[in-house]
Phi, psi and omega in degrees: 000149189226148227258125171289157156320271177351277164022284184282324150325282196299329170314275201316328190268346196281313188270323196101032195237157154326141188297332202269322164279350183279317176295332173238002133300280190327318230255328183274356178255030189045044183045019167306105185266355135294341171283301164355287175305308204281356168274316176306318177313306185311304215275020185070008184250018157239093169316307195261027195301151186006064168269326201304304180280014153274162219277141157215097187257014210225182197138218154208175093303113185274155151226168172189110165264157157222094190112191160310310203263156159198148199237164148224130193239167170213154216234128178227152177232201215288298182245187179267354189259310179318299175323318185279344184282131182316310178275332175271000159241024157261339161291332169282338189262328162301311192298294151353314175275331176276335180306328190286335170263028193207167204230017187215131166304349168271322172291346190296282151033289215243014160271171192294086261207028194120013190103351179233173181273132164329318176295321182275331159329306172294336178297294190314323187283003179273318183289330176284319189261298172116013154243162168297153204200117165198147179306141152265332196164147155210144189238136193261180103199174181226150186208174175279005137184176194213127158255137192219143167210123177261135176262141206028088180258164185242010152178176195330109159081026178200133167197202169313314216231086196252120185214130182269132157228132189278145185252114161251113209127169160249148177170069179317316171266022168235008146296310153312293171310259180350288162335287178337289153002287193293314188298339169292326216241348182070046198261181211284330190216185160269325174233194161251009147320295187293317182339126217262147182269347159290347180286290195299312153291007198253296189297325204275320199269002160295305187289323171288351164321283200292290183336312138305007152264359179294325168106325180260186179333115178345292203328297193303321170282356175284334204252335085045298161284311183294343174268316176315304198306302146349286155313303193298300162318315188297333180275350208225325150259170193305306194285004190256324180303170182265155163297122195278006191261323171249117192230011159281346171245169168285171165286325203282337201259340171290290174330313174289319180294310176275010163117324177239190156270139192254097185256004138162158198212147183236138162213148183233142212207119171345134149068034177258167169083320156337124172266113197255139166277139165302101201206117161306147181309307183310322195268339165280339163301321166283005170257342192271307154328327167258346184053076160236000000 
């Protein structure tokens, strides 16, 4: 039977095994892809053997600027013990560097990365290390200039919680102080421009509820929304929050004040949007201990 490319993809993401062993598990199994896995076991080279449906919701978030631009990415695996480890965060902090030539997580995927494409780089490091492991997303942006900052890092440019902010203008230090800002406060955008509008409209019509239930005039209750509505922008986007280091000012009047502009910002945070399984400490050591 003649072993495909795919073939050889799909061994590898299943097992964790090297392309070359993946390619001569098939080719001595016909191309049997379950016979395949029980030859990499025996011979001990699938490591990374039934990982794929597990949750890898734990990890880092990278940053790296150069310049104008800056990306972030997040790389994610199984546990929080993975994360403290030296190869998997020169590997995350590499990818992190190649994100900058390139404008998509899928191309990040297939750029060069040590002589090899990122994806297998990650591939290798699942086998090596021994969890499930994945590039998740990664994200840009550019100004005259990009400041970043991590929360709780574990190391140089990489923690939980990673936030970029583009610039019009220089000015590190109240870029930093912003970036904080954002890692604190989260917010949903940049403007109420920016607002994804099903939000927004979400938002308008819970406040138009509670307003009728109040019982009074439409007039009133029209003025009513319009001041909630209001708030809710102030609350929800960046340049609208009160500044938490000032909080007598907006962020857009701080920003303004020191000189730039806040032309857009990423902040990113391990495991969000993840559906995490409910699992005790005693019972993930003891799976990480038996390496299952």
């Amino acid at each position: 039977m003649a072993i495909t490319a795919q073939m050889v993809k799909e061994l590898r993401e299943t097992t964790g095994a090297g392309m070359m062993d993946a390619k001569k598990a098939l080719t001595e199994n016909d191309g049997n892809m379950e016979a395949a896995v029980d030859w990499l076991r025996t011979k001990g080279l699938a490591k990374a053997a039934k990982k794929a449906d597990r949750i890898a919701a734990e990890g880092l978030v990278a940053v790296a600027v150069d310049g104008g631009k800056g990306v972030a990415v997040e790389v994610n695996s199984e546990t929080d013990f993975v994360a403290k480890n030296a190869d998997f965060q020169n590997m995350v902090r590499g990818i992190a560097q190649t994100a900058l030539n390139v404008g998509s997580v899928e191309a990040l995927r297939d750029a060069d990365l040590g002589g090899k494409p990122v994806s297998e780089v990650v591939t290798d490091a699942v086998a090596k290390i021994g969890e499930k492991m994945e590039l998740r997303r990664m994200a840009s942006v550019e100004g005259d200039s990009v400041v970043s900052y991590v929360h709780n890092a574990a190391a140089e440019g990489m923690g939980k919680i990673g936030v970029l902010v583009a610039l019009k203008g220089n000015n590190p230090e109240i870029g930093k102080q912003i970036a904080m800002h954002i890692a604190a406060t989260s917010p949903a955008s940049l403007s109420e421009a920016d607002l994804d509008p099903a939000l927004v409209e979400r938002e308008k019509n819970v406040l138009t509820e509670q307003a009728r239930e109040s019982g009074k005039p439409d007039a009133v209750i029209e003025k009513m929304i319009t001041g909630r509505m209001a708030k809710f922008f102030e609350e929800v986007t960046l340049l609208g929050q009160k500044f938490v280091i000032n909080p007598d000012v907006t962020v857009a009047q701080a920003a303004k004040d020191a000189g730039v502009e806040v032309l857009g910002f990423v902040r990113m945070g391990v495991g969000e949007g993840i559906e995490k399984k409910e699992e005790d400490f005693a019972a993930e050591v003891a799976k990480t201990l038996g390496g299952n």
